[in-house]
C-alpha positions in Angstrom: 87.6 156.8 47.6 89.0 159.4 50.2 87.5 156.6 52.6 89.9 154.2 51.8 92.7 154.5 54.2 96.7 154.3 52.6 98.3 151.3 54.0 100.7 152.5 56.8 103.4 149.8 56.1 106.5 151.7 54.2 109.1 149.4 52.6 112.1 149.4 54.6 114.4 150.5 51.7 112.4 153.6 50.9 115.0 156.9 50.5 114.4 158.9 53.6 115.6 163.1 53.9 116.8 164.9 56.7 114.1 164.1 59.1 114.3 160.5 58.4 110.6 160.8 56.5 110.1 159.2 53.6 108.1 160.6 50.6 104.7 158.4 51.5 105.0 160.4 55.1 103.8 163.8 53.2 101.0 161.9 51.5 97.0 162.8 52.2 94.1 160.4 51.2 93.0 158.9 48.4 92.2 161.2 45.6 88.5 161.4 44.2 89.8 163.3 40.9 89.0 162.4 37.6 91.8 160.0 36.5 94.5 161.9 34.6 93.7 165.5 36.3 96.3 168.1 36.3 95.6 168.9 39.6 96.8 165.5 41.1 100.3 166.2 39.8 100.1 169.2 41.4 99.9 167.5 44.5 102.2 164.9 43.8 105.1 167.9 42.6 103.6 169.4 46.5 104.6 166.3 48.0 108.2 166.1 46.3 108.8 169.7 47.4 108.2 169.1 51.3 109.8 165.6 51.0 112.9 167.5 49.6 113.1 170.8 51.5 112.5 167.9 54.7 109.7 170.2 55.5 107.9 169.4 58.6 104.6 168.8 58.2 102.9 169.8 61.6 104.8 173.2 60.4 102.2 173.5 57.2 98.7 175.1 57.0 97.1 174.4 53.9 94.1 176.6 53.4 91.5 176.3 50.2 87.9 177.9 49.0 86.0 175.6 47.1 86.1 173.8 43.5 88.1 170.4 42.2 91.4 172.5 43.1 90.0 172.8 46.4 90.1 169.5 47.0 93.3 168.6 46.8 94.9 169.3 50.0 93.2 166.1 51.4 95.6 164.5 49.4 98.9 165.8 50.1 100.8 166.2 53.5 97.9 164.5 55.8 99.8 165.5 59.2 99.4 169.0 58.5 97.5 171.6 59.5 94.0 172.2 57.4 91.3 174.3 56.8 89.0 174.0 53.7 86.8 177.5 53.7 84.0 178.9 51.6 83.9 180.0 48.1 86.9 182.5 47.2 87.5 183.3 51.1 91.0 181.3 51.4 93.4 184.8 50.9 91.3 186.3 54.4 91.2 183.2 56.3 94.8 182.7 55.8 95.7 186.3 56.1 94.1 186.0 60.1 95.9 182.9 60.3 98.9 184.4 59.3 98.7 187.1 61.5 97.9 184.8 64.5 100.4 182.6 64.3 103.9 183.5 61.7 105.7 180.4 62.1 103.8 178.5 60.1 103.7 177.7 57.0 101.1 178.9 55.1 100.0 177.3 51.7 96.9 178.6 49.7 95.5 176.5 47.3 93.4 177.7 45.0 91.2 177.4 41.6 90.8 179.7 38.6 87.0 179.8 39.5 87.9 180.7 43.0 90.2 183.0 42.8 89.3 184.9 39.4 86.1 185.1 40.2 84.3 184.9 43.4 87.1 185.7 44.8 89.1 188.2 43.3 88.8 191.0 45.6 90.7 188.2 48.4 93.1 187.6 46.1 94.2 191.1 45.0 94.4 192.0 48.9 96.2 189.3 50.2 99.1 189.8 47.5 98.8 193.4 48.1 99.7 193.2 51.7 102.4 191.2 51.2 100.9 188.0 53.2 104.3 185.2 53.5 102.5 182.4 52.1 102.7 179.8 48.8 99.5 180.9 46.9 99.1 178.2 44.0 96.2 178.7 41.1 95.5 175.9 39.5 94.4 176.6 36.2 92.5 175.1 34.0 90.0 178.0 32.8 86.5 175.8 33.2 84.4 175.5 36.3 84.7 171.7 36.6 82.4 171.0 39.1 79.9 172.7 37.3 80.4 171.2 34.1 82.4 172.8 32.1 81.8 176.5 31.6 84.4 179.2 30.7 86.0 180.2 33.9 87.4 184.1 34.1 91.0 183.2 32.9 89.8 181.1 29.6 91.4 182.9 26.6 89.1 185.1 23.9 88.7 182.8 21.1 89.0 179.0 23.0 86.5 176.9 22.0 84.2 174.5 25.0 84.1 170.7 24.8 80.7 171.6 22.9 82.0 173.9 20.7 81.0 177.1 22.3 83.2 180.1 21.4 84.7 182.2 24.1 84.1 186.0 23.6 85.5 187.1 27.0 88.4 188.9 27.4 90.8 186.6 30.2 92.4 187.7 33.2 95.6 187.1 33.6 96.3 186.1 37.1 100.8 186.4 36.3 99.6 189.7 35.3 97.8 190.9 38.3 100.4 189.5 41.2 103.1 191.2 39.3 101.3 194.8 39.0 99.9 194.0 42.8 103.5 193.4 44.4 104.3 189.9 44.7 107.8 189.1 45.6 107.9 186.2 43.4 106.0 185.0 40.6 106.1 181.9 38.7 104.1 180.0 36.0 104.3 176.3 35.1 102.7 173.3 33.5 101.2 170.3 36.1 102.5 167.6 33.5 106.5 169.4 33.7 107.4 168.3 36.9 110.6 169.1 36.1 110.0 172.8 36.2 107.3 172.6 38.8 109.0 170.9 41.9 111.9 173.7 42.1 109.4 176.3 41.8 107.4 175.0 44.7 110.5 174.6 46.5 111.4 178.2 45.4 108.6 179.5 46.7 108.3 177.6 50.3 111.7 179.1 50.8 110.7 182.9 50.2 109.6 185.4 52.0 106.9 187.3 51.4 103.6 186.4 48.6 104.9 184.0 46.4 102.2 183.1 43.6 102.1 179.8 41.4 100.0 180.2 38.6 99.9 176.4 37.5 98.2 175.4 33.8 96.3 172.5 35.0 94.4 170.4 32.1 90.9 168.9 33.2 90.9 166.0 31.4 86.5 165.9 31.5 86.1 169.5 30.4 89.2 171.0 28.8 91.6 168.8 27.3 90.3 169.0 23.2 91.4 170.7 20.3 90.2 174.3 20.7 91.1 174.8 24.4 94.6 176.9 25.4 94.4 175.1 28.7 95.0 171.9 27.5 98.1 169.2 27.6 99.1 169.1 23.9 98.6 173.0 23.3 100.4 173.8 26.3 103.1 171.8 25.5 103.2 172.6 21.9 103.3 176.1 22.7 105.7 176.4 26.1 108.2 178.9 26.1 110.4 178.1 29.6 112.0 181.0 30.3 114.5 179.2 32.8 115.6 175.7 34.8 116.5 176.1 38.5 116.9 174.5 41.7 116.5 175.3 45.4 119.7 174.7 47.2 119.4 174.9 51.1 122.5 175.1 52.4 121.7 172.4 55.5 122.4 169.4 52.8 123.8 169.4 49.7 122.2 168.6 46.9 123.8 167.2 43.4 122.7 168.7 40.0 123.9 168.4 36.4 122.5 171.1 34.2 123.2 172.1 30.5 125.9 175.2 30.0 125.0 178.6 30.3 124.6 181.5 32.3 123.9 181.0 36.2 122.9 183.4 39.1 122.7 183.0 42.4 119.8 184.5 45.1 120.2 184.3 49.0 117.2 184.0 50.6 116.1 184.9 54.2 116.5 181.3 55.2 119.7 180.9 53.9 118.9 179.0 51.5 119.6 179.5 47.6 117.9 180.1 44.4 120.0 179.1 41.7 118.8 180.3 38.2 119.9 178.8 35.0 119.1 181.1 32.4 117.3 179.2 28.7 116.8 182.9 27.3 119.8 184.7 27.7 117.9 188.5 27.8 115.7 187.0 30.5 116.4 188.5 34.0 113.7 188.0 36.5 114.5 190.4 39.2 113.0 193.0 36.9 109.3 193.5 37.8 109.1 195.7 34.5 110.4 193.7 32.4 108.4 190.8 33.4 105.2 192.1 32.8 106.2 193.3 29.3 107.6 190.1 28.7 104.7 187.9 29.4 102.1 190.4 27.9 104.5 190.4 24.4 104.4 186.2 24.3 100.7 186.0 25.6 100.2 188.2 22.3 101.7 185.5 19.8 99.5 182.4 21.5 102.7 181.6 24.4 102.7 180.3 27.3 105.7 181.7 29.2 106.6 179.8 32.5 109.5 179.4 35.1 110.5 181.9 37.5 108.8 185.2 36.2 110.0 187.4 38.7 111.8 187.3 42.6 112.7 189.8 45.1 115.3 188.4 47.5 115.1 191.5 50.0 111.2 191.2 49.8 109.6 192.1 53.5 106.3 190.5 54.5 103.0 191.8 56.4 104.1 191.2 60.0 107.2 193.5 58.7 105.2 196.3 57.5 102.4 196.2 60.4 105.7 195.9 63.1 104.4 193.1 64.6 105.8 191.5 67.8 107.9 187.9 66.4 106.4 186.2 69.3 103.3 184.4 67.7 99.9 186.0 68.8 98.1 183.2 69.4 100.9 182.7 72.8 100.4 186.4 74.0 98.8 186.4 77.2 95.9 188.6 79.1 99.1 190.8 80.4 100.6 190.8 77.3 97.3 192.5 76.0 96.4 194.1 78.2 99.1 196.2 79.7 97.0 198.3 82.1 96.1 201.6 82.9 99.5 203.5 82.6 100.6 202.5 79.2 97.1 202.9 77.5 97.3 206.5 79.2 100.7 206.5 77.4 99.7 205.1 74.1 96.8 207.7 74.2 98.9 210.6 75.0 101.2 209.6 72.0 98.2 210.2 69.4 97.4 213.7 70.2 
C-alpha cells in the first residue's frame, strides 16, 4: 500500500497551527500494518504532537532498527528527515547523528524485539549518556514479524495465541531507563490518546533522554485472553498516575481539567509541563520513588502509565562531552584542524 500516494489536495477549511500547516502536512505514506495495530495510533498521537507543538518537520530525524514498529516512521511526518537502520542499531546511529548535527530533532523509534533484545546493549548506552532525543518502544511483547513468539518484555505467566505458557522472567524497559538516568520517563497505552499525545509533546520539548514506553496491542499475535499486552487487559487493568498538557508559551493553549492538585515544570525551551496529579502521593520528580512505585503495581498485575518521572534541570551529551553549539557537520578544515601551534599546545596540556 505504501505505493499508493496520499492525495495532495487539503480542504481549504482544515485548522492550520502556527506555521500555517495543517495536520495532513505531518502525515507519511500509507500504512502496510495489520488493520487495528497499536502501532498506527502511535503514529497518528506522533502526528498530533508535531501538528500541535507546530514542529517543523525538515527539523525531525526519525531513526528505527527493524520489526513492525520499525516501520512506522514511513507513515508519519514524510518531510522529515529519515533513516531506517539494522536490527537493534537505532540508539548508535542516532547517537553519531546526534553528535553531528544538535539542532535537530531526533526521534527513535523502536520495538520491544529491538530494543530488549538484539539490541539492548544500544539502548542502555544511549540512555546512559544522556543522548537529547524522543526514544519511543512500542510494546507489544511478541515478535510480529516472526509470528508471534514471546518477545523479552512478555510477562512470566502470559499465555501465546496458541496457548503456550511464558516461563521467562520480563524486562522491564520503565525499569531500566529510570535506574540508567533518563531525564524523563513515561508509559502509556496506544488506544489512550488522551494520555499519549501530551506525553509525546512532553517529551519533544525536553532535554535530555526522554523514553516512551508505549503498550501497543498486535491485533494478529497478542490481542486474546491470556496476553498482558493486550487492549481489554490493559485497559481493565490501567492505573494513570496523572493527566497533563504541554503548554508552550509562544501560543496559548485552552484546557478544562477536573479539580485537584497542579504543578508546574519549566523547561529549557521555555515551554511548560503542567501536571495534574490523579494520585495525590504521586510526585514524579522523584527518581526513587518512581521505581518503587512501578515495581509495587507491576507486582499486583498493574499497568502504571503517565509521566513516571522528569528532571527539568536535566543536561544532555553535548553538555557533558563540552561540545562546541556550532553543529559539526558545518565545522570546517580550519576549524579542525587548527595547525601546528595549538596541537603543540593541546599536547603540552596532557603531560
Amino acid at each position: 500500500m505504501t505505493y499508493i500516494a496520499k492525495p495532495k489536495l487539503h480542504h481549504p477549511t482544515l485548522p492550520q497551527n502556527a506555521l500555517c500547516f495543517t495536520r495532513r502536512d505531518y502525515e507519511g505514506k500509507i500504512s502496510t500494518l495489520c488493520a487495528g495495530c497499536g502501532h498506527d495510533s502511535i503514529s497518528a498521537a506522533i502526528i498530533q504532537a508535531c501538528w500541535e507543538l507546530a514542529i517543523e518537520p525538515h527539523r525531525v530525524a526519525k531513526l528505527s532498527g527493524i520489526g513492525c514498529s520499525s516501520k512506522t516512521p514511513d507513515y508519519f511526518l514524510g518531510q522529515s528527515h529519515g533513516f531506517n537502520t539494522v536490527h537493534g542499531r537505532m540508539p548508535s546511529v542516532l547517537t553519531g547523528a546526534n553528535l553531528a548535527n544538535r539542532e535537530l530533532l531526533y526521534l527513535g523509534v523502536s520495538g520491544d524485539g529491538d530494543s530488549a533484545s538484539i539490541g539492548i546493549g544500544q539502548f542502555v548506552h544511549a540512555i546512559r549518556r544522556g543522548v537529547n532525543m524522543v526514544y519511543i518502544v512500542e510494546n507489544n511483547g511478541v515478535y510480529g514479524l516472526t509470528k508471534g513468539q514471546f518477545s523479552a518484555t512478555a510477562d512470566q505467566g502470559s499465555t501465546s495465541k496458541r496457548g503456550v505458557v511464558n516461563a521467562d522472567s520480563p524486562l522491564d524497559l520503565v525499569g531500566l531507563a529510570l535506574q540508567l538516568g533518563a531525564t524523563y520517563v513515561a508509559r502509556s497505552f496506544s488506544g489512550d490518546k488522551r494520555q499519549l499525545v501530551p506525553l509525546i509533546k512532553g517529551a519533544m520539548s525536553h532535554r535530555g533522554p526522554a523514553f516512551l514506553d508505549v503498550i501497543s496491542p498486535c491485533v494478529a499475535f497478542n490481542n486474546h485472553a491470556g496476553s498482558t499486552k493486550s487492549y481489554e487487559y490493559v485497559r481493565a487493568h490501567n492505573d494513570a498516575v496523572n493527566r497533563l498538557d504541554v503548554i508552550p508559551e509562544r501560543q496559548a493553549i485552552a484546557v478544562d481539567y477536573a479539580e485537584g492538585e497542579t504543578i508546574e515544570v519549566a523547561q529549557h525551551d521555555g515551554s511548560v509541563l503542567r501536571l495534574h496529579k490523579l494520585d495525590a502521593g504521586y510526585d514524579p520528580r522523584d527518581r526513587i520513588a518512581a521505581m518503587n512505585y512501578v515495581q509495587q503495581h507491576q507486582a499486583r498485575g498493574e499497568v502504571v502509565t503517565g509521566l513516571l518521572y522528569v528532571d527539568a534541570q536535566a543536561a544532555d551529551l553535548h553538555s557533558h562531552l563540552n561540545t562546541v553549539t556550532q553543529p559539526f557537520n558545518t565545522l570546517t578544515a580550519r576549524d579542525l584542524s587548527p595547525g601546528t601551534a595549538m596541537l603543540e599546545k593541546i599536547n603540552a596540556s596532557l603531560r
